[in-house]
C-alpha positions in Angstrom: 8.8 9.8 15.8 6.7 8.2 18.2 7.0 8.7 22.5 7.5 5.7 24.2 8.2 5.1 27.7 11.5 2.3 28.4 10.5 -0.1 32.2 12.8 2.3 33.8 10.8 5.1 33.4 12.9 7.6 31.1 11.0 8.4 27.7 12.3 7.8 24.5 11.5 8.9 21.0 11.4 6.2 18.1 11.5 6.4 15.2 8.0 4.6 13.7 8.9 3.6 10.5 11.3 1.3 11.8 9.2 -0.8 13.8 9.0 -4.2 12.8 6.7 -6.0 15.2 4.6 -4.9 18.5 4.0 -7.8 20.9 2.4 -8.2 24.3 3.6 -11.0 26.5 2.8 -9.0 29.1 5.7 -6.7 28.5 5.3 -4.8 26.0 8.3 -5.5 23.1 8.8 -4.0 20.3 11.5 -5.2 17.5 12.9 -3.2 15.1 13.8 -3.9 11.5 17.8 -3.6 12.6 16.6 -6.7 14.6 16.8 -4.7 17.9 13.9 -5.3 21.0 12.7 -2.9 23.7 10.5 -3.1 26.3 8.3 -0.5 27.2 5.4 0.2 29.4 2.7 1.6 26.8 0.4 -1.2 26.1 0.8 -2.9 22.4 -2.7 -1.3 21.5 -1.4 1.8 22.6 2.1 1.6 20.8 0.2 0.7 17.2 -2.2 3.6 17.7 0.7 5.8 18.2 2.3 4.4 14.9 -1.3 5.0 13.2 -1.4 8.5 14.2 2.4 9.2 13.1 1.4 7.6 9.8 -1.6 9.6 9.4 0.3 12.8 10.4 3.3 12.3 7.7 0.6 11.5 4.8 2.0 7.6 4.8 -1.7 6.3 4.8 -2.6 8.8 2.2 0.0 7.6 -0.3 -0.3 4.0 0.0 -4.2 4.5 -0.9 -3.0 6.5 -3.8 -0.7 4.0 -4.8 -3.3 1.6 -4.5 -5.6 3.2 -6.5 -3.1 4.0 -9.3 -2.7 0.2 -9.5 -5.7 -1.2 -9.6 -7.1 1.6 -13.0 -7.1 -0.3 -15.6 
């Protein structure tokens, strides 16, 4: 889960894996996969290095280059 802050101020925790896009217009939105969007104040840079840092922290980067490498031995 990721802290994000919603334009009235309260925080929120999301959950990361579900993000589907981060865009900048200059709100930030960010849509889900369930097709939901939600503004927040955090900057898009900020939002996609939070979801970096969650990935890193549950192992997800860590698998997907082990995946990776499985694949391409031939």
């Amino acid at each position: 889960m990721i802290s994000v802050t919603r334009i009235n101020g309260s925080q929120m925790w999301l959950n990361a894996l579900l993000i589907e896009m981060v865009e900048e217009t200059p709100d930030t939105y960010i849509t889900l996969v369930t097709g939901k969007r939600l503004i927040v104040l955090e900057k898009a840079a900020e939002v996609i290095s939070l979801v970096k840092q969650y990935s890193q922290e549950i192992g997800l980067n860590n698998a997907t280059i082990k995946v990776q490498q499985t694949e391409e031995t031939p």
